[in-house]
C-alpha positions as CSV (number, residue, x, y, z in Angstrom):
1,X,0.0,0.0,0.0
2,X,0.9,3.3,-0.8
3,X,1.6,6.2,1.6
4,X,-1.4,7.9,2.7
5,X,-5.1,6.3,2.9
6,X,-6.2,3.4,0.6
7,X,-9.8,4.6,-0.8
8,X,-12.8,2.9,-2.7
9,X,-14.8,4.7,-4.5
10,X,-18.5,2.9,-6.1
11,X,-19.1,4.2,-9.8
12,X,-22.2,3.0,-11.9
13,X,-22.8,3.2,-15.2
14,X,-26.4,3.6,-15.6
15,X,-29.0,4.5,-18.7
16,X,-28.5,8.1,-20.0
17,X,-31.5,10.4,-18.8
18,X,-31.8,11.6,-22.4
19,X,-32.1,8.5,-23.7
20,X,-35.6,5.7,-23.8
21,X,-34.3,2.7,-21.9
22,X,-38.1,0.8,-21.6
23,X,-38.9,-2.1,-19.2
24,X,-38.6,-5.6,-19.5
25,X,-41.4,-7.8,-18.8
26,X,-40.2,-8.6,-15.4
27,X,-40.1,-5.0,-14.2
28,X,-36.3,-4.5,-14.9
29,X,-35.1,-1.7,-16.5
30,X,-34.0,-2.9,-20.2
31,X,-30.2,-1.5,-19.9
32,X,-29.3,-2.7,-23.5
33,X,-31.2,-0.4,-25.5
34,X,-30.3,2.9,-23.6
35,X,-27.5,5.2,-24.0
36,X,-24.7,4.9,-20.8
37,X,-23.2,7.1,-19.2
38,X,-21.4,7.9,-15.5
39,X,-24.0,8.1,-12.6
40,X,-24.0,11.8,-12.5
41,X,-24.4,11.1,-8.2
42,X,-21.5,9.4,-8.4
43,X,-19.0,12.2,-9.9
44,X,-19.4,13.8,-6.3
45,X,-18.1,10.8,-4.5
46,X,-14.9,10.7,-7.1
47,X,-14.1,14.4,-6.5
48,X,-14.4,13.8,-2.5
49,X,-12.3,10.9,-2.9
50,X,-9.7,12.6,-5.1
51,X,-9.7,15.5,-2.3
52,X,-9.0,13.3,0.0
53,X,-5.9,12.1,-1.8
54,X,-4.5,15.9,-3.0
55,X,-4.9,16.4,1.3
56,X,-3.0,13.4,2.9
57,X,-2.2,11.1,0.2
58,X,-2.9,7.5,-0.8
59,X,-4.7,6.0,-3.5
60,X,-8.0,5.9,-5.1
61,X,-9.2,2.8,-6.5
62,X,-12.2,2.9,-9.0
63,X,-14.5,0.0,-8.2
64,X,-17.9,-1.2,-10.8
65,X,-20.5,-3.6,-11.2
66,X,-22.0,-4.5,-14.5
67,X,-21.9,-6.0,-18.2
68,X,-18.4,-5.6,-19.5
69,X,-19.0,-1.9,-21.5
70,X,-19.1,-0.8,-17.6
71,X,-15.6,-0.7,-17.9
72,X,-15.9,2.7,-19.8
73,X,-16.5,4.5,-16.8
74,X,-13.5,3.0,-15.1
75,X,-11.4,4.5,-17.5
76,X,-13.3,7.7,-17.1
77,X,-12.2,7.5,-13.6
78,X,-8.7,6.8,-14.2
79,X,-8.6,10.1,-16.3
80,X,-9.8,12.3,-13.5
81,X,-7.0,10.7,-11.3
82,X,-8.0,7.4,-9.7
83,X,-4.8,5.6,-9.3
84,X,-6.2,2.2,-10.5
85,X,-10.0,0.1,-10.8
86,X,-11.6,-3.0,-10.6
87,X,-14.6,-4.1,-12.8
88,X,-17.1,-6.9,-11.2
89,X,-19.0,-8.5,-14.1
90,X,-20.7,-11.2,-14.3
91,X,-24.3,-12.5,-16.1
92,X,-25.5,-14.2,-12.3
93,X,-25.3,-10.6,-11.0
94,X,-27.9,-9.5,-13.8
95,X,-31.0,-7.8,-12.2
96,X,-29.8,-7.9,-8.7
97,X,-31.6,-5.3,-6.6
98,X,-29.9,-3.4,-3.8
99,X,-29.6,-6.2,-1.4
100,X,-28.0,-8.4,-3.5
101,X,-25.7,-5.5,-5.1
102,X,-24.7,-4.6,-1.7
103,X,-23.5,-8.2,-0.9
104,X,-21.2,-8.7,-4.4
105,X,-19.8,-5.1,-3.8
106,X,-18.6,-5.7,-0.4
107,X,-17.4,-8.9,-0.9
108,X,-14.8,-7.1,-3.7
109,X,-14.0,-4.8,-1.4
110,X,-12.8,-7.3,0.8
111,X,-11.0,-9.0,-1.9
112,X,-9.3,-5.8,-2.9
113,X,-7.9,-6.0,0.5
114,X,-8.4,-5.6,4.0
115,X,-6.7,-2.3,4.7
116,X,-9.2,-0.3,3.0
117,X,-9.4,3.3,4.8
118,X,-12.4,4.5,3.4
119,X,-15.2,3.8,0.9
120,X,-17.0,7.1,-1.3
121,X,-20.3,6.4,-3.1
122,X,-22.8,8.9,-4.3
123,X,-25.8,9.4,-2.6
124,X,-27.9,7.6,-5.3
125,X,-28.3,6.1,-8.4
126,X,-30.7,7.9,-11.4
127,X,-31.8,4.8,-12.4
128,X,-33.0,3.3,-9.0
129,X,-33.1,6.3,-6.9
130,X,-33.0,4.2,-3.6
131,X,-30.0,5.7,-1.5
132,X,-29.9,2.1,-0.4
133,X,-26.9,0.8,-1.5
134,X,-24.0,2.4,0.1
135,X,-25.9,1.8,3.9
136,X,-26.0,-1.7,3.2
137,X,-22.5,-2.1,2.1
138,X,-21.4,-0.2,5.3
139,X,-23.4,-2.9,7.3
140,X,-22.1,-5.6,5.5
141,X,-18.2,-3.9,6.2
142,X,-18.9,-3.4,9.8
143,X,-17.7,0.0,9.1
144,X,-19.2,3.4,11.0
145,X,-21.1,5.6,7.9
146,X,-22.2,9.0,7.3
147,X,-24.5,10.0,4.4
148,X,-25.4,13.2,2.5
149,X,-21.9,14.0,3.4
150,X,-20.8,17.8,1.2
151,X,-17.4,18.4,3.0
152,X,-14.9,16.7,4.8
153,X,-11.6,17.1,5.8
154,X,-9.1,14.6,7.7
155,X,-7.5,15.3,10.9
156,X,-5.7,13.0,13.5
157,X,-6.5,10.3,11.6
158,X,-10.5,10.8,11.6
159,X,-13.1,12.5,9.0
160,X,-14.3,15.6,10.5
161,X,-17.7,15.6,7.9
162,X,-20.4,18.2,7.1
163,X,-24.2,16.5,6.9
164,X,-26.7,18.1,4.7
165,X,-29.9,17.5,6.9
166,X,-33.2,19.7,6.4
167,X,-33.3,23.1,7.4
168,X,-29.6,22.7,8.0
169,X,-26.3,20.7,8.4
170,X,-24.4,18.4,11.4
171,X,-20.8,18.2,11.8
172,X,-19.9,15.2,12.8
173,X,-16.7,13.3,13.8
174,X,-15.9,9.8,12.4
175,X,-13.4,7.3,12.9
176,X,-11.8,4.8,10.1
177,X,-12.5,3.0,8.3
178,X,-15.6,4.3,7.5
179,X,-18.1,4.9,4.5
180,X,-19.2,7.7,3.3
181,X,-22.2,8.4,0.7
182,X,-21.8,12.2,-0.9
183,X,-24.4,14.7,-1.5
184,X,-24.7,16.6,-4.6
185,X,-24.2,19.6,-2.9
186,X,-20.8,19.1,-2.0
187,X,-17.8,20.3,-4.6
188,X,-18.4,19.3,-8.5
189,X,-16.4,17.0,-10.6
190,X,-13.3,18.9,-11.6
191,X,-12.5,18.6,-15.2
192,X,-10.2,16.3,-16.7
193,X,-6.4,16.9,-16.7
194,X,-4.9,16.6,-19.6
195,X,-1.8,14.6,-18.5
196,X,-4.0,12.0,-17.0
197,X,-6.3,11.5,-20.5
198,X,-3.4,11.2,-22.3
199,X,-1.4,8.6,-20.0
200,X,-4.9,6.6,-19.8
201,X,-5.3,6.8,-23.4
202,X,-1.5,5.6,-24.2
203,X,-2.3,2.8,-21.7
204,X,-4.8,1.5,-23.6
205,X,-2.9,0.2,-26.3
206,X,-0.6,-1.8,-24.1
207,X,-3.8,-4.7,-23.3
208,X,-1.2,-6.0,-20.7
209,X,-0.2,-2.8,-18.7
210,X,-4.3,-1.8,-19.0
211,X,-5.2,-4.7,-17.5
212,X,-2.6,-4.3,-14.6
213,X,-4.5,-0.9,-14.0
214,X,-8.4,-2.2,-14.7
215,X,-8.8,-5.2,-13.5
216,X,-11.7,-7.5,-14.2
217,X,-13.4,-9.8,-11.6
218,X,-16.5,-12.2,-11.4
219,X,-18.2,-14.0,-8.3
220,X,-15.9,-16.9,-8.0
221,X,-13.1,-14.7,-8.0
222,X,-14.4,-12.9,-5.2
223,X,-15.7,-15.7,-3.6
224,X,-19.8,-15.3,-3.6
225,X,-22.5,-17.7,-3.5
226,X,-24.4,-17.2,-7.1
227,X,-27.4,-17.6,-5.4
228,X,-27.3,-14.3,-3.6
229,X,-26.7,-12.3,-6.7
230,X,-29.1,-11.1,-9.4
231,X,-32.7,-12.3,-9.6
232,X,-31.7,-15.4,-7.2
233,X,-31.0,-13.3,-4.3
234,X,-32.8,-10.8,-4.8
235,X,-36.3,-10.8,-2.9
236,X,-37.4,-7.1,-4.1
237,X,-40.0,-8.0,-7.0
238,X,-41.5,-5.5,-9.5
239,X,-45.3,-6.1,-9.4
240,X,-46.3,-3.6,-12.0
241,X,-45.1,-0.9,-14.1
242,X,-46.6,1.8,-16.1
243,X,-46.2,5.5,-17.4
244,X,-47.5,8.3,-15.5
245,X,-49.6,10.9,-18.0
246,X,-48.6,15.0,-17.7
247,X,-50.3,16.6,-15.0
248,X,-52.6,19.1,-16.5
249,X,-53.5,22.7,-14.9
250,X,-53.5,26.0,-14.6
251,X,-51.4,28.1,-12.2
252,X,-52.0,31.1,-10.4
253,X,-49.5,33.6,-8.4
254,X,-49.9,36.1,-6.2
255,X,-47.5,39.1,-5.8
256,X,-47.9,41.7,-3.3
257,X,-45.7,43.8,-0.7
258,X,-45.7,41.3,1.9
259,X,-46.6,38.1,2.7
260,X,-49.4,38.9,4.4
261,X,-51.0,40.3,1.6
262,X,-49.9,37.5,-1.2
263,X,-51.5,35.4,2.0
264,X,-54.9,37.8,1.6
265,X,-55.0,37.4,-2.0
266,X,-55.0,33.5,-1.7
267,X,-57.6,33.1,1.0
268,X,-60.1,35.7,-1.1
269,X,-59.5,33.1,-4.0
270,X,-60.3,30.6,-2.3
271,X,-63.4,31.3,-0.9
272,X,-64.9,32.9,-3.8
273,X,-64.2,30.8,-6.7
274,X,-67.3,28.9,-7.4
275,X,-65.1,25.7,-8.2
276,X,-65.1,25.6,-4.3
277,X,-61.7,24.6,-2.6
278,X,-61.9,21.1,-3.1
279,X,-61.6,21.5,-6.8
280,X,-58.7,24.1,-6.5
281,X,-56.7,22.3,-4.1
282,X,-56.9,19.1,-6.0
């Protein structure tokens, strides 16, 4: 191990927002026909990570579950300045839900090693918006968490971390190892640096030396029990899908000096519309 802390950071490559990804007949989402792209979450957790790094040193190791194209965003990752990654692929890990992906990712944590420092993930996924995976992987790691994290800085050997919570924020105090899952109101993505595309892009055509740096894994290298990966182990079920319609309407504001009076204006509304207030308010 390096000098400095060893870090994981969880990327995803999910369906592009832009683009129509459909359903499958079981509920899934069909990921084959959709555009990819980098979990746009997840870009927080890599800058907090590569803070991290600039502050005390260390290493940051790009980590990814899915079909073998996932590997794109590992080399995104490298470019940014992740040190090295790992891609976890495997068709028994098709459809898992969050239980089940929780249980293969920390199991590759543990085979990257032992002496992990800290683990970064982004708050949530677009495609699953559950905020459920990082939690579990904590659990599974025995490690202390602390979610909705937007800044943190090391000191004495702890994260002292700022949590976004409503109406405010809590500063709390963590020791490691630890896991942390990062808002998206903490610091943006910094752009690509040059000298790293070009080093990662020159690595790509030596298959040998960009395999060193990306390395690929399945379940038995990791050492899980197929049936608690994809649909096997996983007990969430989809019981129905469907689109929702637009929301038809009219809107009406109120402007006035004060509150009090914008207040006025909606009360007299109210109570003299002859749709009555049950319509209005529906």
């Amino acid at each position: 191990m390096s000098d400095g802390l060893k870090m994981v950071v969880l990327l995803k490559q999910v369906p592009d927002t832009s683009s129509k990804a459909g359903v499958n007949p079981d509920g899934t989402v069909d990921r084959a026909r959709a555009k990819k792209m980098l979990n746009p979450f997840d870009k927080y957790a890599l800058q907090k990570a590569l803070e991290v790094k600039r502050a005390v040193g260390g290493e940051v190791i790009a980590v990814t579950m899915g079909p073998p194209p996932a590997i794109s965003v590992l080399s995104d990752a490298l470019e940014y300045g992740a040190d090295t990654g790992y891609l976890l692929t495997d068709r028994r890990l098709a459809a898992s839900d969050t239980l089940s992906t929780a249980f293969a990712l920390h199991k590759a944590i543990i085979y990257i090693g032992s002496d992990v420092d800290m683990v970064f993930t982004g708050l949530q996924t677009t495609d699953g918006d559950t905020a459920q995976t990082g939690p579990q992987i904590a659990e599974r790691l025995d490690m202390p968490q602390i979610t909705y994290c937007d800044r943190l800085e090391m000191k004495d050997g702890k994260a002292l971390v700022r949590r976004v919570v409503e109406g405010g924020h809590q500063d709390l105090e963590i020791p490691l190892p630890a896991l942390i899952t990062v808002a998206n109101s903490a610091t943006p993505l910094e752009p690509k640096r040059f000298a790293a595309v070009y080093k990662v892009r020159e690595l790509s055509r030596d298959k040998g030396a960009y395999d060193e740096k990306i390395k690929t894994v399945n379940l038995d290298d990791i050492d899980v029990d197929p049936a608690k990966t994809g649909l096997a182990g996983s007990p969430t079920v989809v019981g129905k899908t469907w689109k929702m319609g637009d929301i038809g309407g009219t809107c009406v504001m109120f402007q006035g000096g004060a509150p009090e009076h914008e207040v006025e204006q909606l009360v007299e509304r109210l109570t003299t519309d002859e749709r009555g207030i049950e319509e209005l308010i529906q």
